[in-house]
N, C-alpha and C positions, 0 to 999 in steps of 0.2 A: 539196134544191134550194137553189141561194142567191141568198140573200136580200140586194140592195144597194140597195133603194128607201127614196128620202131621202134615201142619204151621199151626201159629195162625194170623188172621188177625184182625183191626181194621178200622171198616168203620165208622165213627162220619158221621151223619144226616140220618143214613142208614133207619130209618124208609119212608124217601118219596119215590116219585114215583120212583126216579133214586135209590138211596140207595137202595129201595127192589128189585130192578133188579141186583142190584151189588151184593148182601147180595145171594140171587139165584142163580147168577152163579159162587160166588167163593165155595157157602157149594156143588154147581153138581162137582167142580171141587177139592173138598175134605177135604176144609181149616173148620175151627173153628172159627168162626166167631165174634168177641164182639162189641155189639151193644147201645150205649149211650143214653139214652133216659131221656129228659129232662122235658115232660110232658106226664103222663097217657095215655090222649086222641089220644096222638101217634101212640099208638100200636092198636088202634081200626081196621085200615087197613092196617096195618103190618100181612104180611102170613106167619111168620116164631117163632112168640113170641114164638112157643113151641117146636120148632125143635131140636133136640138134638144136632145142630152143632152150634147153636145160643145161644151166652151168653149176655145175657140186666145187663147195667146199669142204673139203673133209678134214676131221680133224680139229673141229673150230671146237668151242667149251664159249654159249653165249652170255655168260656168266662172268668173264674175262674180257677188259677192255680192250687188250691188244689185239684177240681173235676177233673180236666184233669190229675196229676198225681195220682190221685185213679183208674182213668180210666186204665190207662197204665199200671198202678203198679200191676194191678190186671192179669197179664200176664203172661206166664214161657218162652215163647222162642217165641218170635213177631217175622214175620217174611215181614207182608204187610200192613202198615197203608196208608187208604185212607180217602184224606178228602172232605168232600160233604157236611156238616153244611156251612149255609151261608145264607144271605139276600138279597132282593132288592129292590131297589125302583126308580124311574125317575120325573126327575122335572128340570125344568129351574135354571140357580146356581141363580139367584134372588130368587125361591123360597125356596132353599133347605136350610132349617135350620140348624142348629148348632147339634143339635138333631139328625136331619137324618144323617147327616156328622158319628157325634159318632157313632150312632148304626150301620152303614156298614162299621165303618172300624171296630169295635168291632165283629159284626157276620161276616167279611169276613177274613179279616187281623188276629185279634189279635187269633180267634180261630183256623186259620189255622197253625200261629206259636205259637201257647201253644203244638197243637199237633206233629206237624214236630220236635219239641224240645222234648216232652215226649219219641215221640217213639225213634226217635234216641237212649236216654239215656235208653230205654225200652232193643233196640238192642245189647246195648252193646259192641258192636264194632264185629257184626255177620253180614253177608250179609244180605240184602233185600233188601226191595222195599217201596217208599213215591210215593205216586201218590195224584196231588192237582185239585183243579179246577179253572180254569182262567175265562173268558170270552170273548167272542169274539168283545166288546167293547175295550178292551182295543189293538187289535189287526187293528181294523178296528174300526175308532172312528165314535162317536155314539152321534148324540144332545141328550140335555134332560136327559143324563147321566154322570152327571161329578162327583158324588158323587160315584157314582156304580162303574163308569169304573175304578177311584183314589183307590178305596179298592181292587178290582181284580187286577191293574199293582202291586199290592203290592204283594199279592199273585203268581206274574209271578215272580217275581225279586227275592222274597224268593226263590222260586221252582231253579231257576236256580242260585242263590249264593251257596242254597248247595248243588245243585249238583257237583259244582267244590270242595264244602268241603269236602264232605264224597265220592269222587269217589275211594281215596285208600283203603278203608274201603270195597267199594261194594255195597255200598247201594246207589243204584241206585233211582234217584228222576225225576220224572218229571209231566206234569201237562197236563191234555183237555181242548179244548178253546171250547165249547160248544156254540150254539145261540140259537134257542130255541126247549125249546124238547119238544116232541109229549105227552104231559097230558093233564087228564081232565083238571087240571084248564086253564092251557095255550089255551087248545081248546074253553071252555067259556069265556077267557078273549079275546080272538083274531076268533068269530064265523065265517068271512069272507074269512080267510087267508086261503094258500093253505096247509091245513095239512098232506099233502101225500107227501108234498116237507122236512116235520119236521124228523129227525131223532126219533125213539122212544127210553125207555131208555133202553130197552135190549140190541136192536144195538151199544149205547155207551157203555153200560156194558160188552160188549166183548172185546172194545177198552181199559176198564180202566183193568179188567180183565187180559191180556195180559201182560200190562205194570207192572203189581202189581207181575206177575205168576212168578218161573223161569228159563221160556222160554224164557223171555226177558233177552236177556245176558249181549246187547251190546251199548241200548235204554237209555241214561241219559240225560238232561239236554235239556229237548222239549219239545214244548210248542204244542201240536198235535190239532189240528181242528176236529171235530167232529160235522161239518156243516150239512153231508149229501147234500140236493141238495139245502136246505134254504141260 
């Protein structure tokens, strides 16, 4: 069973579908949660805005070093920072502008190491746990995706350069390579596809859960699939 009563955890994008799944099973499994929120309209279907193990920061842009160390700083004893802020988009590289280029290595890349970098320094040089998200494009390559898959391998290489960094430390890092998850939106952008083959985000949320918990002793430096049967 795990065990998270006490720590404090940071899940950056936690308001979406996968994030409120994450956000619910680390507060069942006993952690204090703080939660980044970048726009109002966010927490409209966010289930936890008033929960007592849930702490919003609103108003943050994790894009921005200063918000990401307010974010962090705002912390006593971090013990699980996950990161799930991120974008996407697909197009042919003749289409894909210079623009789209920025903004996904910006919403994938840059916001994934402002925070792997906060928390660390949040940590202190105290055990824990970084858990990131990859994608399964860059595992298994993907037309129509070179902009996406280029800001995610970034995100894998991160995950696994610090895990070699901080393994004397204890703070165990590693990352889900996810394809597509079972949401509304993905069910209306995709109405055809087989959606019972889609992992949902609870099912991943036990997987990220895990690696975040510590139960995971021994788990660093992996880049883990969370395909399901898709």
């Amino acid at each position: 069973m795990l065990d998270l009563s006490g720590r404090e955890a940071v899940v950056t994008g936690g308001t979406g579908a996968l994030g409120g799944a994450v956000v619910g099973r680390l507060i069942a499994a006993g952690a204090t949660v703080h939660v980044p929120v970048y726009a109002a309209e966010e927490l409209d279907a966010f289930p936890y805005s008033d929960h007592d193990a849930v702490v919003l920061h609103e108003g943050l842009d994790l894009s921005v070093e200063a918000d990401v160390a307010r974010l962090f700083g705002a912390t006593t004893s971090l013990y699980a920072s996950i990161q799930l802020a991120g974008g996407f988009a697909m197009d042919s590289i003749t289409s894909t502008s210079l623009d789209t280029w920025d903004h996904l290595i910006r919403m994938n890349a840059t916001t994934c190491f402002l925070s792997c970098r906060e928390a660390v320094r949040a940590m202190a040089g105290r055990a824990g746990r970084i858990v990131n998200v990859a994608a399964r494009p860059v595992l298994v390559p993907t037309a129509q995706m070179t902009a996406y898959s280029a800001s995610k391998a970034a995100v894998a290489a991160l995950t696994l350069s610090l895990a070699e960094e901080l393994a004397e430390s204890s703070i165990w890092v590693n990352a889900i390579v996810p394809s597509i998850i079972d949401t509304p939106a993905n069910r209306a952008a995709m109405p055809d596809a087989d959606h019972d083959a889609w992992p949902t985000p609870e099912q991943i949320a036990e997987t990220i859960a895990f690696l975040a918990s510590p139960q995971n002793s021994v788990t660093r430096g992996a880049l883990v699939p969370v395909y399901g049967r898709s």
